[in-house]
C-alpha positions in Angstrom: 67.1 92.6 95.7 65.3 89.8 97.1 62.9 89.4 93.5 66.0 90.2 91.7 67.3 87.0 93.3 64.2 84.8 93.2 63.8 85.7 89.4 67.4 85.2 88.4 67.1 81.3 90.4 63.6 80.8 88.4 64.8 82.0 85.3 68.1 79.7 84.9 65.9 76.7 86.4 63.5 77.2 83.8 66.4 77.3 81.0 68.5 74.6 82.0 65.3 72.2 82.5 63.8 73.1 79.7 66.6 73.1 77.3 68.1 69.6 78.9 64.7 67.8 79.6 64.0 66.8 83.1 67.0 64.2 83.2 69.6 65.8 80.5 73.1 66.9 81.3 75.4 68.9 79.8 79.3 69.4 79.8 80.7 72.8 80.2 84.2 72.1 81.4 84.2 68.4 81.0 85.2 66.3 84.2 84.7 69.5 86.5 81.6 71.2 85.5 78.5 69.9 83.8 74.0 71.2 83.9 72.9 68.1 85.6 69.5 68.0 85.8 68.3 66.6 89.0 64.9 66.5 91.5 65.6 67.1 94.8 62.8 66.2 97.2 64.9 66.8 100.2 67.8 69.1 101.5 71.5 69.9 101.0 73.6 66.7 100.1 70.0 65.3 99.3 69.3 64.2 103.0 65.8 63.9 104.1 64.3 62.9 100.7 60.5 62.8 100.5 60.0 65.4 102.9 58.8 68.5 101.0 55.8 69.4 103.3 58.0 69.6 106.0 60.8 71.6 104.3 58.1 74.1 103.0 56.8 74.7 106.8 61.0 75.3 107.8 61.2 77.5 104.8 58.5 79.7 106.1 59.5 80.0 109.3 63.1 80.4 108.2 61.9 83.7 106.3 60.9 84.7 109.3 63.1 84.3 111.2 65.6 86.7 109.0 63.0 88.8 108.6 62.8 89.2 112.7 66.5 89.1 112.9 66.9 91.9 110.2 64.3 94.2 112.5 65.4 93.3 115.5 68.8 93.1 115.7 70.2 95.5 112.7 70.5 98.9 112.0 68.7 99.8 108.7 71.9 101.9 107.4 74.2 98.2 108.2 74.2 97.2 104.2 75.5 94.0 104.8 73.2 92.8 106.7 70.6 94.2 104.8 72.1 92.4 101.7 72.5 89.1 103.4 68.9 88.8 104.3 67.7 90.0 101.0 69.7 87.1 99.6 68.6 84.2 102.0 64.9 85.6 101.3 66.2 85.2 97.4 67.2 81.7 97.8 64.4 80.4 99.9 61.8 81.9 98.0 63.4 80.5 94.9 63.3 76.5 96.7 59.8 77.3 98.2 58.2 77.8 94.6 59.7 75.0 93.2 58.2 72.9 96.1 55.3 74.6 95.7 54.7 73.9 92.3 56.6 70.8 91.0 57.2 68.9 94.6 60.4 68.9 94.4 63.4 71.4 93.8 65.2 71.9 90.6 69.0 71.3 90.6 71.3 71.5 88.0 74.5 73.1 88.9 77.0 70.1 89.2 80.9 70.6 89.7 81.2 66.4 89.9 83.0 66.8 93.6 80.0 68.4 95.6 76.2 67.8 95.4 74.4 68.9 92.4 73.0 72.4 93.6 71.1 75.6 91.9 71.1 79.5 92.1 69.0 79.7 95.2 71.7 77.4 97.4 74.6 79.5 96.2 72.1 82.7 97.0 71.3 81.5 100.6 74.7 80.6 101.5 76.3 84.1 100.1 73.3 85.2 102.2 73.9 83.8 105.1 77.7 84.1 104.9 77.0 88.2 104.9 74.4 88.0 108.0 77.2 86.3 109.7 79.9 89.2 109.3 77.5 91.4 109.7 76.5 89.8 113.2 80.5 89.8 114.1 81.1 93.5 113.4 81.6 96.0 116.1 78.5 97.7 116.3 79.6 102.1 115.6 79.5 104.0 118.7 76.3 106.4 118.7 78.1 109.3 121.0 82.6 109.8 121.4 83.3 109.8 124.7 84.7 112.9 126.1 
């Protein structure tokens, strides 16, 4: 799941940019939804900027940290869970090899009333949005009391 992910956010990065050019845009619903091609050197809402060493070291250590919190803290049978990590690990893998290679991230998703964003930020917060229920859940008894 977590390559499927990481593939998918590579794969639609590498079409948009390479069919729009490094600063192109493209209407799809015009006024509400457009490919915007933009380089993000920092984080969400572009905060930070010009920080990309530092977001690659919190990447890392965010992967494992789910990685310890899927191991430590979840069953292997709790899907959800399971799930949610596999798409935060699909997201952040996605942003880290952008940074990695170009410097920068790749974003080109832009709905005009929220920051111009890409697969991986729409994987890692569907990811993280899953961890969270999952962490809210009653965990199953393991014996009915008599």
């Amino acid at each position: 799941m977590a390559l499927a992910g990481t593939a998918a956010d590579q794969a639609s990065k590498f079409l948009v940019f390479h069919l729009l050019g490094i600063d192109g845009s493209r209407d799809l619903v015009p006024g509400i939804l457009s490919f915007t091609c933009r380089q993000n050197t920092g984080t969400a809402f572009g905060l930070c900027q010009e920080r990309n060493w530092l977001f690659i070291v919190l990447t890392l250590v965010a992967l494992a940290a789910v990685g310890y919190y899927l191991k430590r803290f979840t069953r292997p049978e709790d899907r959800l869970a399971t799930w949610g990590a596999a798409l935060v690990a699909a997201g952040a893998l996605g942003n880290l090899i952008d940074r990695i290679a170009f410097g920068w991230v790749r974003d080109f998703i832009d709905f005009h009333i929220w920051p111009v964003f890409n697969v991986a930020d729409v994987l890692i917060c569907a990811g993280a949005a899953a961890l969270a229920l999952s962490s809210l859940r009653k965990p199953e008894k393991d014996h009915e009391e008599a």
